[in-house]
mmCIF file of the C-alpha atoms, coordinates in Angstrom:
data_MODEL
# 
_entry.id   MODEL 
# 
loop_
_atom_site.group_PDB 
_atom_site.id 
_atom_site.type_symbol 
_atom_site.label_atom_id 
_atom_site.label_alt_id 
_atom_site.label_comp_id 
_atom_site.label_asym_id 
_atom_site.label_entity_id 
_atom_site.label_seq_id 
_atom_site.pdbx_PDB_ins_code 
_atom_site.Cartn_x 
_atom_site.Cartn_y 
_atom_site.Cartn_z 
_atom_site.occupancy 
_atom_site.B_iso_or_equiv 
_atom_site.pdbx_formal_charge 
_atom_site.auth_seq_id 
_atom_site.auth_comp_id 
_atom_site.auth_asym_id 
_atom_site.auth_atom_id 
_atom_site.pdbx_PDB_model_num 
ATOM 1  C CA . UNK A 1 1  ? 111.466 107.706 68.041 1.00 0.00 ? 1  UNK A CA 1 
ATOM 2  C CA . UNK A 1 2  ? 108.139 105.577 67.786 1.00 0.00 ? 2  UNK A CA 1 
ATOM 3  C CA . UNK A 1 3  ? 104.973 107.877 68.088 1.00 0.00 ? 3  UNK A CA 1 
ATOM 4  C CA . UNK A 1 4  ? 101.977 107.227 69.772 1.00 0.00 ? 4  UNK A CA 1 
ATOM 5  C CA . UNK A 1 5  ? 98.704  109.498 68.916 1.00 0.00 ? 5  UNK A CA 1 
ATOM 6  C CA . UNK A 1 6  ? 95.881  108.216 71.683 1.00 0.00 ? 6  UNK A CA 1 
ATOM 7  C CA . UNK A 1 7  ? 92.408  107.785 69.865 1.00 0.00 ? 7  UNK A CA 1 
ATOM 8  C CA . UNK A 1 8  ? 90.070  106.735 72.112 1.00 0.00 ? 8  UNK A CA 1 
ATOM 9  C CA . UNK A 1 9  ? 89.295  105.630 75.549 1.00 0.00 ? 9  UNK A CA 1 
ATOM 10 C CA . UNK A 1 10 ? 86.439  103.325 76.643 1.00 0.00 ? 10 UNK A CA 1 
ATOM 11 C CA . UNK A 1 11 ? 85.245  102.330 79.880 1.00 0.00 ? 11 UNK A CA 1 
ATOM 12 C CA . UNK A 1 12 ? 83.261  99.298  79.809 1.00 0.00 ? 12 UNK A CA 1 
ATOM 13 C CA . UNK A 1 13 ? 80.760  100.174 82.255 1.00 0.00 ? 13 UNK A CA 1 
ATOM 14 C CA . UNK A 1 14 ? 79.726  96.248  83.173 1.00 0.00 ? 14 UNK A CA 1 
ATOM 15 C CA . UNK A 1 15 ? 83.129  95.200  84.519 1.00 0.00 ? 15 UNK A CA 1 
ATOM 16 C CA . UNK A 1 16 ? 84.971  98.099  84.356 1.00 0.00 ? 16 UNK A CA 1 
ATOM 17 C CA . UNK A 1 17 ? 87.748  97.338  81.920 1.00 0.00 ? 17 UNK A CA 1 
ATOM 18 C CA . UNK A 1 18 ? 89.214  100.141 80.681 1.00 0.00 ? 18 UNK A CA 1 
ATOM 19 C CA . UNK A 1 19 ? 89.782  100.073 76.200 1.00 0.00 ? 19 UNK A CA 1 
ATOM 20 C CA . UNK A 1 20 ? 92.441  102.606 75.170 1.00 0.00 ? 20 UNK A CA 1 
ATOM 21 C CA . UNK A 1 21 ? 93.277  102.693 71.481 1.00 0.00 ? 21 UNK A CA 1 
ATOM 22 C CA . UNK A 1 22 ? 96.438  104.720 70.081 1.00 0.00 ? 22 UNK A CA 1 
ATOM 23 C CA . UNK A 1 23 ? 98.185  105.149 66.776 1.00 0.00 ? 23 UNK A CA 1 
ATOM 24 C CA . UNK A 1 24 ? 101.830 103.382 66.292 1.00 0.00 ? 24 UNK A CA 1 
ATOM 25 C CA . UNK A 1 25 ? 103.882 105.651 63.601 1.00 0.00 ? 25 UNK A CA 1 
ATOM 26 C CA . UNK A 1 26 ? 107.294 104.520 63.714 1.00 0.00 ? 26 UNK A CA 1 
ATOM 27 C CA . UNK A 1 27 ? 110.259 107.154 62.773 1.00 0.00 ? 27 UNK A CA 1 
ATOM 28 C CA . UNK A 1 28 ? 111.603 104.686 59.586 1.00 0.00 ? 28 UNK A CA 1 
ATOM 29 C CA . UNK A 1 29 ? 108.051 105.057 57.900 1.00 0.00 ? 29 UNK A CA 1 
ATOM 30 C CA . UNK A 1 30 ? 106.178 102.118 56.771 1.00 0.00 ? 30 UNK A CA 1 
ATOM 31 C CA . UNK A 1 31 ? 102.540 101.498 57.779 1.00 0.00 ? 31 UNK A CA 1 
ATOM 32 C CA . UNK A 1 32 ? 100.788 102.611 61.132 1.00 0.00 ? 32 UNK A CA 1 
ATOM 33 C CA . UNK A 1 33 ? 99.577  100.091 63.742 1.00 0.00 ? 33 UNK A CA 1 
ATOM 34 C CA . UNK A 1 34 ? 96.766  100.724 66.354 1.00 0.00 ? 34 UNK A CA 1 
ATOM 35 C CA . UNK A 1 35 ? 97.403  99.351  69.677 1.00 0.00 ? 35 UNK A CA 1 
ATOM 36 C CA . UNK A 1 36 ? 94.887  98.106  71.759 1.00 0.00 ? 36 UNK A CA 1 
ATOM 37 C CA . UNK A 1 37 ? 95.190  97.913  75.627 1.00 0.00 ? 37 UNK A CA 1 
ATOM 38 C CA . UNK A 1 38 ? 92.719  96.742  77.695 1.00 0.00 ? 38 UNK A CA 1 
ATOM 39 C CA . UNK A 1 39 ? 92.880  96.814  81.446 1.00 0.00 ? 39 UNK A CA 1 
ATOM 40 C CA . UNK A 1 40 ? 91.138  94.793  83.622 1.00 0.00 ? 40 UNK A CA 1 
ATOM 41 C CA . UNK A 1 41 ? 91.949  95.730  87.343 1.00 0.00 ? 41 UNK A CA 1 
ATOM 42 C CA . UNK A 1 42 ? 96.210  94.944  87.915 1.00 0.00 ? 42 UNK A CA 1 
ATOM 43 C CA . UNK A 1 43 ? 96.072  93.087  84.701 1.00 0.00 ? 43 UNK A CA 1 
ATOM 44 C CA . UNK A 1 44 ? 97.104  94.337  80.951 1.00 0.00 ? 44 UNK A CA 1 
ATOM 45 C CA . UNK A 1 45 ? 96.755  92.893  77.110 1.00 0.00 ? 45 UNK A CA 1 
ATOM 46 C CA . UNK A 1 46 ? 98.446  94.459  74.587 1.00 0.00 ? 46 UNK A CA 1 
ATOM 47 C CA . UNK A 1 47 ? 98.362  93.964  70.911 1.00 0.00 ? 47 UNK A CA 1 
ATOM 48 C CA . UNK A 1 48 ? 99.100  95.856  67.730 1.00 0.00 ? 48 UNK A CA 1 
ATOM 49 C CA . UNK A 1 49 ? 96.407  95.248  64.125 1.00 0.00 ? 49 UNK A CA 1 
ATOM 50 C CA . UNK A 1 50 ? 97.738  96.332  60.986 1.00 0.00 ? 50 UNK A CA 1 
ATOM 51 C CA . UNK A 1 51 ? 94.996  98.354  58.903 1.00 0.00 ? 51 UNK A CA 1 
ATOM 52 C CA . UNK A 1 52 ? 92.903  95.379  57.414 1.00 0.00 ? 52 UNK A CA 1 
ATOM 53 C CA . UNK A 1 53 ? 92.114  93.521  60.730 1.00 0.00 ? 53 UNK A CA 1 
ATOM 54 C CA . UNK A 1 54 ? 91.483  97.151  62.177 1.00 0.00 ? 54 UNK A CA 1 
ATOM 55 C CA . UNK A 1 55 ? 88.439  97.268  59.688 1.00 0.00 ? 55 UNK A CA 1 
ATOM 56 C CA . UNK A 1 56 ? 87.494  93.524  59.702 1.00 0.00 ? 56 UNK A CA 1 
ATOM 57 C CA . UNK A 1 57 ? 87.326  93.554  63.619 1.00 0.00 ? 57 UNK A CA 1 
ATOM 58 C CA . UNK A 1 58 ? 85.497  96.934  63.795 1.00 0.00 ? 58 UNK A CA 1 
ATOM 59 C CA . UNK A 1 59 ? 82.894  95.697  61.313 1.00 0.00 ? 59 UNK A CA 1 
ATOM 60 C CA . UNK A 1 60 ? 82.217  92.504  63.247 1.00 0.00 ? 60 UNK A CA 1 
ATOM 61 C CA . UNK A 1 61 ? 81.911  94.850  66.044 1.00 0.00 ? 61 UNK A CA 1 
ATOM 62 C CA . UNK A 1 62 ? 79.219  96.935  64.127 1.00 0.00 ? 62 UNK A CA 1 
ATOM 63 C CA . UNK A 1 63 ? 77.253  93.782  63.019 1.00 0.00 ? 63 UNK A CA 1 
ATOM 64 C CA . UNK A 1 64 ? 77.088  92.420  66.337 1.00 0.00 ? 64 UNK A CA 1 
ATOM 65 C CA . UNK A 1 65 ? 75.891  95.867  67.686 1.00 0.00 ? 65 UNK A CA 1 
ATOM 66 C CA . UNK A 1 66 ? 73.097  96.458  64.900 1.00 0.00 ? 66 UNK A CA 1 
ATOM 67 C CA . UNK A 1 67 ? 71.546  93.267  65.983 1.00 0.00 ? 67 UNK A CA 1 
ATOM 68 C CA . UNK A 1 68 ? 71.455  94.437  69.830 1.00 0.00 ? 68 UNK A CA 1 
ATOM 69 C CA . UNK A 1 69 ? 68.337  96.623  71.406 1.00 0.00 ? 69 UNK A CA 1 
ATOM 70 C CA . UNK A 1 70 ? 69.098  99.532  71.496 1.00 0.00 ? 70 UNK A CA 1 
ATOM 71 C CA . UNK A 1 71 ? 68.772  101.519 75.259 1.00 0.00 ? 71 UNK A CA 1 
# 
């Protein structure tokens, strides 16, 4: 059976979309996915990221945030 470890869950607070990010370990082994949900009102998108565009998306997401004000 497929397991599914929940990691975090955001609430945007301009919009309200609601970010929920989980661990994917399947039972035959093999390399974890994270699955990211978003939900915006009635409406869903789902995708699975393998490791590498886990850690090339989240450090876009840093860069973009170090060059915000902070507050």
């Amino acid at each position: 059976m497929t397991r599914l470890s929940s990691l975090a869950h955001i609430k945007v607070p301009l919009g309200g979309q609601e970010i929920d990010l989980r661990q994917i370990d399947f039972d035959g082994g093999g390399m974890s996915l994270l699955r990211t949900r978003i939900r915006e009102g009635s409406r869903f998108t789902v995708f699975d990221i393998d490791p590498a565009t886990a850690e090339a998306w989240g450090q876009a997401l840093i860069a973009w945030a170090s060059t915000q004000p902070k507050g």
